[in-house]
C-alpha positions in Angstrom: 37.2 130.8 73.6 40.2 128.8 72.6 42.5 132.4 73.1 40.7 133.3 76.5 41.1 131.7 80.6 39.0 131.7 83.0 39.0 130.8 86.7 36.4 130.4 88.7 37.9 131.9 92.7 34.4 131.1 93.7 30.4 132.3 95.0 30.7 134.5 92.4 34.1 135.6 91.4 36.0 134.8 88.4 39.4 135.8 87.1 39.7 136.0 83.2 42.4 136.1 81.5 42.0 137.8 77.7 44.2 137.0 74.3 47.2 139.5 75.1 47.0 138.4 78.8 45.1 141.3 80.7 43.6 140.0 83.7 39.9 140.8 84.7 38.3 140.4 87.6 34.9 139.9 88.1 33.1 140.4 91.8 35.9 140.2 93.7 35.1 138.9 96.9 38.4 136.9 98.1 39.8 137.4 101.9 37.0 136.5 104.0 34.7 134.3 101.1 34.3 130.7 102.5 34.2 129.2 98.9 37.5 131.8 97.6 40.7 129.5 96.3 42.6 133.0 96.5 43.0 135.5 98.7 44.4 139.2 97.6 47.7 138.3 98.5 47.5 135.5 96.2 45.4 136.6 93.5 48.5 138.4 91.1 48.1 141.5 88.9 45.1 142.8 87.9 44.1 145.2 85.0 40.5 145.4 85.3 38.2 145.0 87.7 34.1 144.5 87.2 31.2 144.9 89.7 28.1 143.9 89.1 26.2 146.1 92.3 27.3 147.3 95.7 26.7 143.9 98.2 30.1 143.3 99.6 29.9 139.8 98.3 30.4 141.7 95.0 32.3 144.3 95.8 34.4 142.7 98.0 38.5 143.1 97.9 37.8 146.0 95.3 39.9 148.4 97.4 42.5 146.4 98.2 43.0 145.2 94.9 43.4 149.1 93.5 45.9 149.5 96.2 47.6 146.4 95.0 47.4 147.5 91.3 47.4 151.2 91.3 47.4 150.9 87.4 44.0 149.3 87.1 41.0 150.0 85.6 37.6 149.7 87.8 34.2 149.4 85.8 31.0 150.0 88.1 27.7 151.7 88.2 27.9 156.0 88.7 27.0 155.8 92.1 29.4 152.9 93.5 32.1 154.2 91.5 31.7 157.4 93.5 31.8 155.6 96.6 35.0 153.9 96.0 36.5 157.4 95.1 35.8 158.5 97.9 37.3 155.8 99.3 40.5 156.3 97.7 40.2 154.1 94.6 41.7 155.5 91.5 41.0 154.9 87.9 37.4 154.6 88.2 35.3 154.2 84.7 32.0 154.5 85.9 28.6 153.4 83.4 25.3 152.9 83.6 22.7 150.2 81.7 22.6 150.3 78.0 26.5 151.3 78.2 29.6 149.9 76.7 33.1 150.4 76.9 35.8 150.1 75.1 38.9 148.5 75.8 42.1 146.6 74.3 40.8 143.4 73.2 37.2 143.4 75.0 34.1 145.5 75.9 32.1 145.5 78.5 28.2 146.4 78.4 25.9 146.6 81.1 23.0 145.0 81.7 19.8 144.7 83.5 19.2 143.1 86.4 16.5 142.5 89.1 18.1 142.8 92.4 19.5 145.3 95.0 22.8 147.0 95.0 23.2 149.1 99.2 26.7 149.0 100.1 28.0 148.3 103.3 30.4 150.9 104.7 31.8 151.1 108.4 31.2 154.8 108.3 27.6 154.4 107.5 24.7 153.2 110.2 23.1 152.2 107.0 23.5 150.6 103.1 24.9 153.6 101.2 22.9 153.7 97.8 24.5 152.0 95.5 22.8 152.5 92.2 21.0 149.5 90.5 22.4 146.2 90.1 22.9 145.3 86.7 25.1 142.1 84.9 27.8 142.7 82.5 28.3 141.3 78.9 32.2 140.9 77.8 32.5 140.6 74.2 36.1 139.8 73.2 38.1 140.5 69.9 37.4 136.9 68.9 33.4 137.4 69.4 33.5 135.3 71.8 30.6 136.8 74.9 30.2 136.2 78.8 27.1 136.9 80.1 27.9 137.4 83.8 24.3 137.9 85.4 25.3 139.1 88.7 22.9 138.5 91.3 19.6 138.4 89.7 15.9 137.0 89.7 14.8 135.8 86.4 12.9 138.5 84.3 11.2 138.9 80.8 13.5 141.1 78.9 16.4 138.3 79.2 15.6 137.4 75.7 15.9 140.8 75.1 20.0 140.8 76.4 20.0 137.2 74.1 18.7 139.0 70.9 21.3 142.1 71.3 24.3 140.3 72.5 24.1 136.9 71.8 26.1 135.5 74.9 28.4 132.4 74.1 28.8 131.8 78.2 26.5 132.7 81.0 27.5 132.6 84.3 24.4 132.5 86.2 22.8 132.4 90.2 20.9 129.5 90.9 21.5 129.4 94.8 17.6 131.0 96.0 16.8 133.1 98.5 18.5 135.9 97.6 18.7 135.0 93.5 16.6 132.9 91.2 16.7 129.3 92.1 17.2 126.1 90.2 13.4 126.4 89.0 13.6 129.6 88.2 17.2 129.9 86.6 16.4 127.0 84.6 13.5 129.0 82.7 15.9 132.2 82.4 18.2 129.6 79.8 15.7 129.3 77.6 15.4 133.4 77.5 19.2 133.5 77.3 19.8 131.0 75.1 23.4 130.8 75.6 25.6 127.9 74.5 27.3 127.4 78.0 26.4 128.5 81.4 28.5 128.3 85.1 26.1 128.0 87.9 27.1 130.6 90.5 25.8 131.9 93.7 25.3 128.7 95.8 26.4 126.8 98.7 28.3 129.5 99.8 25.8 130.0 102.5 23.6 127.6 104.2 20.1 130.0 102.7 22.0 129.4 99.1 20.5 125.8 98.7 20.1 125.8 95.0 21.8 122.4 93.6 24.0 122.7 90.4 23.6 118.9 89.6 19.8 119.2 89.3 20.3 122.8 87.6 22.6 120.8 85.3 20.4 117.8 84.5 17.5 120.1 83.6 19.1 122.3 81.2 20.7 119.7 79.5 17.6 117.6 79.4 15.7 120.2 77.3 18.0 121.5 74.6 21.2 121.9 73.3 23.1 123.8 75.7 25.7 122.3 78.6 26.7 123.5 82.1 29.9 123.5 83.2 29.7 122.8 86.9 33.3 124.6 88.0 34.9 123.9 91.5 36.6 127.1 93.2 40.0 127.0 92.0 38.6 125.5 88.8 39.8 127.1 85.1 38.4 126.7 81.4 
């Protein structure tokens, strides 16, 4: 952890920087997110970017970003990387769950997770399928792992993603409605059983009530674990 950055840009985007100073991006939603401290203007060079599933909370500034950083490397589901091909966006690595890739000095796996995934396209009257949602584990050279749940309700086979990958950090929903909630997210820790988790997916919205000072005081209260409550703009 010591060797690794990351930002929290807000709802549920975060910027991480690695040991030789790649940049990752995960869920990009920047321009027009009320809680984003950057914008894509702002944001700087990017050499990865990471979607969770298709909602355009998620997949956000993904286009715009490519175009920014024509050198990049996108990592999403089959069917959205499809879409954003045929959008124009280059250097698609697509996956699926129970994948991993490989990369300098991290992998990505991904994940389960219970959730949708349509994706909103002006040249659709409807969601284009997007796949399923998932989450996405980063394990860096260090062995230091993210768990970055995406936007999911608890489910069983969480202890399942602890036993395999033993996540160091999970960044995880909490804000109800359309994620688990406090109650619920609270329960999903003692699945995960990570050392640290980031409380994502709240406030952004009036619906997305789910408060990280209670979520906080919970986990903390029952074992040995710590959230880090993280401010957009915010970096660890």
């Amino acid at each position: 952890m010591d060797n690794i950055k990351i930002k929290y840009i807000g709802h549920s985007t975060f910027l991480i920087t690695t040991q030789s100073g790649k940049k990752i991006i995960i869920d990009p939603w920047l321009n027009d997110n009320p809680s984003s401290s950057e914008d894509v203007g702002t944001i700087g060079e990017i050499n990865y970017i990471l979607i969770t599933h298709g909602h355009f909370d998620h997949v956000g500034d993904t286009l715009d970003i490519i175009k920014n950083n024509p050198n990049s490397t996108t990592i999403a589901n089959f069917e959205i990387g499809q879409w954003l091909e045929k959008k124009g966006g280059v250097n698609i690595s697509p996956m699926s769950h129970g994948g991993t890739q490989y990369f300098e000095d991290f992998k990505v796996s991904m994940v389960n997770a219970v959730h949708g995934s349509g994706i909103s396209d002006a040249n659709s009257e409807n969601l284009v399928y997007g796949g399923i949602a998932s989450g996405l584990i980063l394990k860096f050279n260090d062995d230091f792992s993210i768990y970055h749940a995406g936007d999911t309700s608890i489910f069983g086979d969480m202890s399942l993603i602890s036993d395999i990958y033993k996540p160091d950090l999970c960044m995880i929903p909490i804000g109800d409605h359309f994620t688990m909630g406090v109650e619920e997210a609270v329960y999903a820790t003692k699945l995960i059983k990570a050392r640290t988790y980031i409380p994502i997916h709240y406030g952004t919205f009036p619906v997305l009530i789910g408060d990280p000072d209670d979520f906080k005081e919970r986990v903390e209260s029952h074992g040995n674990s710590k959230v880090i409550i993280m401010n957009p703009g915010d970096e660890i």
